[in-house]
N, C-alpha and C positions, 0 to 999 in steps of 0.2 A: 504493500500500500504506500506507494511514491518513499517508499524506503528511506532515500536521501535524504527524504522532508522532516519526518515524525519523529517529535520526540516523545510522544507517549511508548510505555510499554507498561503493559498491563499484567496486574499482579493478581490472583487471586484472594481476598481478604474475609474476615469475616462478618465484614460491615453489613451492616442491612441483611442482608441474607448469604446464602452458601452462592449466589450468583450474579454477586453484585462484584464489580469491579472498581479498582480504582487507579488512578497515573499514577504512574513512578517515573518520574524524569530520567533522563540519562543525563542530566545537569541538572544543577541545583534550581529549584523554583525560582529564586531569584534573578541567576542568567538565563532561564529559562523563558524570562518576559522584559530583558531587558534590552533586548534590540526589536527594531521592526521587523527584520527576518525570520528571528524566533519566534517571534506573535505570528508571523505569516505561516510559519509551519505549525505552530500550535491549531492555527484556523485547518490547515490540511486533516491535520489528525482528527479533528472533529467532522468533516467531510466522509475521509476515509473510511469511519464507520459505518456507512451506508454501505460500503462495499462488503461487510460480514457477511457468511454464509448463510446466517440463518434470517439475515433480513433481505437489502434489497441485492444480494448479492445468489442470491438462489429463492431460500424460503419462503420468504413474506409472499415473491411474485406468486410463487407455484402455486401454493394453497390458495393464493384469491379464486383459482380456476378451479384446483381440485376440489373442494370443498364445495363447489359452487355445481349446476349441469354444465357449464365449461368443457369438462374435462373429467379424464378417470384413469385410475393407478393402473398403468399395467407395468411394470418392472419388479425391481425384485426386494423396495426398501417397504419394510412392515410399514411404516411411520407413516407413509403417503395412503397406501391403503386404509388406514384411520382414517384419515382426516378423509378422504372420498367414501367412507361408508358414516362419517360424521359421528364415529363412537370414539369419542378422545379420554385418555386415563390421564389424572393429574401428575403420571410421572412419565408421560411420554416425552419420548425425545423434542418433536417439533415445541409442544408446551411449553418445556421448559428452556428450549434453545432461542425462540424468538423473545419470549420475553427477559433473558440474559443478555441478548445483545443487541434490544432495544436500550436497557438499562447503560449497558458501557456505553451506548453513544448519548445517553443524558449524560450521565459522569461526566464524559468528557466537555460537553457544553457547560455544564454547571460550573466544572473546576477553571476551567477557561473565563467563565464571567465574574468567577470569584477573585482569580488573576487581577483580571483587567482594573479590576477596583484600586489594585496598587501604581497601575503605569499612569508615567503624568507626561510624558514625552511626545506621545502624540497629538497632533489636532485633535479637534471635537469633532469634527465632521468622519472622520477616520475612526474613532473609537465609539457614533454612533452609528456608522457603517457597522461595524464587526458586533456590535451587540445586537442589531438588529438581523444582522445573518444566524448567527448564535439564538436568536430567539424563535428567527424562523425556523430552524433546525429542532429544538426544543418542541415548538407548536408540533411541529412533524409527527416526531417519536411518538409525543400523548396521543397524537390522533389517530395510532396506527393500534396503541395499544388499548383503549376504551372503546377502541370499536372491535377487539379480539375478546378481551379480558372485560369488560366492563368496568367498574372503578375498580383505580391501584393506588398503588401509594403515590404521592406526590413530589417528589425531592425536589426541589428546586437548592440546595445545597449542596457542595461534592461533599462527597465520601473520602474523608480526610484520614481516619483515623478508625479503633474500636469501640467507639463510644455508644452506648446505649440510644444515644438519641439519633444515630443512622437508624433507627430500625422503626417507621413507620407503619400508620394502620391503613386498611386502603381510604382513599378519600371518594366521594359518590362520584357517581358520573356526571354530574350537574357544575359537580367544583372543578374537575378535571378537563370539562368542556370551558369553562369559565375563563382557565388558566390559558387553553390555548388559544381563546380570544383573545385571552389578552397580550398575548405574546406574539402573534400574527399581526395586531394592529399595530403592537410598537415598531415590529418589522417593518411591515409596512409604509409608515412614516418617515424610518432612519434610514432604511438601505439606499444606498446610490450606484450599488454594483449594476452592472448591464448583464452581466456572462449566466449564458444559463446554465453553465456548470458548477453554478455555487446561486445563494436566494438573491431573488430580487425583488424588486417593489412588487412587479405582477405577481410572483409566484406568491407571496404573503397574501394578496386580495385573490389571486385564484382560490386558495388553501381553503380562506374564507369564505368563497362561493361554496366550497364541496362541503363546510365543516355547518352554514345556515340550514344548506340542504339535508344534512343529514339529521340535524336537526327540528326539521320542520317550519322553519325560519325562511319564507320564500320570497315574500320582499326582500331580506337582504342578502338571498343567495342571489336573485336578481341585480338588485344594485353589485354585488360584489363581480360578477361576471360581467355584466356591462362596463363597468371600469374597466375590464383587464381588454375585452373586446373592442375597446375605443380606442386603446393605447397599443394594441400589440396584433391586430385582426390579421392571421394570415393564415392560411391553407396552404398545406406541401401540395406543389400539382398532383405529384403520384406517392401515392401512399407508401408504394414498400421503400421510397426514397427516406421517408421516415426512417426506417431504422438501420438502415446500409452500414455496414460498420467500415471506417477508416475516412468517412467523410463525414464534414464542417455540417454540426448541429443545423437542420430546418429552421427558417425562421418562425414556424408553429409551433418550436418548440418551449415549453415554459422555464422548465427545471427537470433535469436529468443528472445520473451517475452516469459520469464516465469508466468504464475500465481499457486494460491493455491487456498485452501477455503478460506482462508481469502480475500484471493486479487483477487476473479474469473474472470474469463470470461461468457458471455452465450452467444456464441455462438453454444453450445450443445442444451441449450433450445431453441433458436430463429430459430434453425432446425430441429429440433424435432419434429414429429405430437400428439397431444393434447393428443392420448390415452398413449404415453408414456413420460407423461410429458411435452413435449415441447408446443410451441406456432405454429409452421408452418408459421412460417414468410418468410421465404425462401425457395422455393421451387426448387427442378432439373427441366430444362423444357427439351424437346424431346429433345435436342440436348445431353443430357446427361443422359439421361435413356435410348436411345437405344445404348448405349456402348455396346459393345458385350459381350456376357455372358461370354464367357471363359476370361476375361479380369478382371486380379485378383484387378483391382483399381475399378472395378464399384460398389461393397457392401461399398466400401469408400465415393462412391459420388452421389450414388443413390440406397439406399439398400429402402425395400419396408417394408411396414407393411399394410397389409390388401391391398385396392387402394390405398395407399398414397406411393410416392415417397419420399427420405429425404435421406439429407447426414449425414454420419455417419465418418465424419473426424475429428468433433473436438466428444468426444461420453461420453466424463465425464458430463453429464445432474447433477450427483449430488453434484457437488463440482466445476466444471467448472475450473478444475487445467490442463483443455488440454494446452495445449506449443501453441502459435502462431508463427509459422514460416516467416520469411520475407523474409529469404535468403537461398537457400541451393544448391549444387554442380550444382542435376537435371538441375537447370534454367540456371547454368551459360552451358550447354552443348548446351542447347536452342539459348540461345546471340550467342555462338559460330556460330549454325549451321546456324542462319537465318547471323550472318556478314559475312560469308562466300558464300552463297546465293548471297547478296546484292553487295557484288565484284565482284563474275564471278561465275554464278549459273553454266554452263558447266562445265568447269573446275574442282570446289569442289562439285561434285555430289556426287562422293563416300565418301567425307570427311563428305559432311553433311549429306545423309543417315547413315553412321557410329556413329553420335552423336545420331539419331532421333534413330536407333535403339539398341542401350544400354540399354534405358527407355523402347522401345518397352519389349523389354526379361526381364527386371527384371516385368514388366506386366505381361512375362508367354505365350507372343504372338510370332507369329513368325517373322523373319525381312521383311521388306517391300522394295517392288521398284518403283523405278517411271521411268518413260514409257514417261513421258516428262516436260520441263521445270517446267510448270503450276501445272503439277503434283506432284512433289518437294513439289512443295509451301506450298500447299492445305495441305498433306502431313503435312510438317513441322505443319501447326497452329492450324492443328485440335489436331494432337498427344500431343502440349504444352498445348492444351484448356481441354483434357483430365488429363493430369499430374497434373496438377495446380486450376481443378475445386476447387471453395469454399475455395481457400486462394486468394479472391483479384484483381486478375490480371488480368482477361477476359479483363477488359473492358479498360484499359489503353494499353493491347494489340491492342483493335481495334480502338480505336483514333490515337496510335501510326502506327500502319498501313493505315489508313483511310477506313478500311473495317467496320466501325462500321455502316453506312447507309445500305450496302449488308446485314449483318447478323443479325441486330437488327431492326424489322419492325417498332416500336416507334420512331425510330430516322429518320427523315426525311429531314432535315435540318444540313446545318455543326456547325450552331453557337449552337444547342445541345449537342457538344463536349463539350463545355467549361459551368460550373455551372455558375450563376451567386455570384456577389460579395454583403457579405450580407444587407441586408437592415439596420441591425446597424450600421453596418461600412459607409456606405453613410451618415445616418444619424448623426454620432458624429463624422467623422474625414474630418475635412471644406477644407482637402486636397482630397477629393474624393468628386465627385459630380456623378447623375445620369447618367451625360454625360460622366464618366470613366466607367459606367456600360458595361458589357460583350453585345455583339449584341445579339438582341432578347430577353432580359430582360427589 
């Protein structure tokens, strides 16, 4: 992870729980922030984190799909089978590995903004740049883990030491939604970076579109998308140009990981079928193979070899230097079309067929109508499930909608939305007990 850069190395501690993390410099915390280079690699290190395995570096993506009708386990890792038959035990591997290196990468934003409190050497406009990147980052992490885990613990502190007071209770998910407003807007505010490889002003007010939405917050998922759509409105003419690896980010694009060969991803192999290298750990199910053939996204998201179906969006198998996207124009047209839906679906009919088919044409398809309310809808969530297969989002679509019992036959039950809280974390932080555990676990 840009090796040359980091000065973090991570130590295992007994802080907060058996999987909390915390920095150990390879320099003393004091030279550690006492150049602007060292602050500029401290910011890498908190970056880097996203590239983890078990979050946007494999994990996090896969499960939005497997977990979702997306996709379905065929390969040989128990873990993914769970999470696609949606029976998860609180000491499964994925459980307790996303929500470990979600935590390292708070740590590291915490420790980093606890730093910054000591530098006086920089501008203000520079030091509310990085706190606003830093908090974007922060909003990030909670929004990934409250919409997994439902409320956690809140740190907004690093994990310095073994003090009793690292070991928190979880806080609801009302507070925790709270926090990432409030963190998104300072972002929002401060940042003056441009590069979509680290946050920016839009990607904080995107965040905020997706974070009203899921909320139920439709005027300000609207207003929040509208900003981002005024300031940044662009369409890749062709989609699989979207993810090509080894070429200069789309201007569509909001906020993404970059990796390399050094720093990969595999999620090219973990989708891949075996004769071409990959594992098939992930597979398109019918909801996503019969995309319609004239439909220029479907060799993206279910190209064939031999009988085997397999997506070909992330397609660097040999170097794993595809881009992970997290944010980009498409979605916020999405936010738009269903908040506008959710206020007065009559009314904005032709506003929201208008966004739904943009994506339709740059597809290569023709525009679409709907014939009635219901129709819209359906409309609306198949066309975003289509857009967005195998980056993630399926499945936080359908808990955020409550469609995920309708669509996903493995989910039977509502307390299935929500993963359980890990079995480490119960058992080392004396502020969680069984009786905070998730219903059904």
């Amino acid at each position: 992870m840009r090796k040359n850069l980091i000065i973090f190395l991570l130590l295992l501690t007994a802080c907060q729980n058996a999987l909390d993390l915390r920095p150990k410099m390879q320099i003393s915390s004091d030279e550690a922030f006492s150049t602007k280079e060292n602050i500029q690699a401290a910011l890498l290190g908190c970056y880097d984190a996203l590239q983890l395995q078990h979050y946007y570096g494999r994990n996090l993506i896969i499960i939005g799909d497997l977990a979702s009708d997306n996709s379905f386990a065929d390969g040989t890792k128990v873990e993914y089978y769970n999470v696609d038959d949606n029976m998860l035990l609180s000491d499964d591997i994925l459980v307790e590995g996303i929500w470990a290196d979600i935590y390292v990468a708070i740590n590291r934003v915490n420790y980093m903004l606890y730093k910054l409190e000591d530098v006086t050497f920089l501008p203000e406009y520079e030091m509310a740049d990085l706190r606003g990147q830093l908090r974007f980052l922060r909003g990030l992490h909670y929004y990934n883990l409250v919409r997994l885990y439902g409320g956690v613990p809140l740190k907004l502190l690093p994990t310095l030491d073994d003090s009793p007071t690292n070991f928190l209770p979880r806080s609801t998910e009302q507070a925790v939604y709270e926090q990432i407003v409030t963190d998104l807007e300072f972002a929002s505010q401060k940042i003056t970076n441009h590069l979509p490889q680290y946050a920016t002003a839009n990607a904080a007010n995107a965040l905020l579109a997706s974070v009203a939405l899921t909320r139920g917050q439709y005027p300000q998922a609207l207003q929040f998308a509208n900003a981002v759509l005024a300031s940044s409105y662009h369409l890749e003419s062709a989609y699989s140009q979207l993810f090509a690896a080894g070429t200069e980010p789309s201007l569509e694009i909001i906020f993404y990981v970059p990796f390399n060969a050094s720093d990969k991803n595999r999620l090219a192999e973990y989708n891949f079928p075996y004769q071409l290298g990959g594992r098939h750990e992930n597979a398109p199910t019918a909801a996503l193979t019969s995309v319609a053939e004239e439909d220029l996204r479907k060799p993206m998201i279910a190209s064939t070899y031999g009988d085997l179906f397999y997506s070909r969006k992330y397609a660097d198998i040999a170097t794993g230097s595809d881009k992970v996207i997290i944010l980009r124009n498409a979605e916020l047209l999405f936010i738009r079309a269903e908040a506008l839906y959710r206020i007065d679906s009559v009314a904005n009919l032709y506003d929201i067929l208008s966004d739904v088919n943009v994506v339709r044409q740059r597809a290569g398809l023709t525009p679409v109508l709907a014939d009635t309310i219901t129709s819209c809808w359906n409309i609306l969530q198949r066309e975003k499930q289509i857009e967005f297969a195998f980056e993630g989002k399926r499945w936080f679509d359908l808990i955020r909608t409550n469609e995920a019992i309708k669509y996903v036959p493995s989910v039977q039950m509502s307390w299935q939305l929500h993963w359980p809280i890990p079995l480490s974390e119960i058992a080392a932080n004396p502020n969680i007990s069984q009786a905070d555990q998730n219903e059904g676990y």
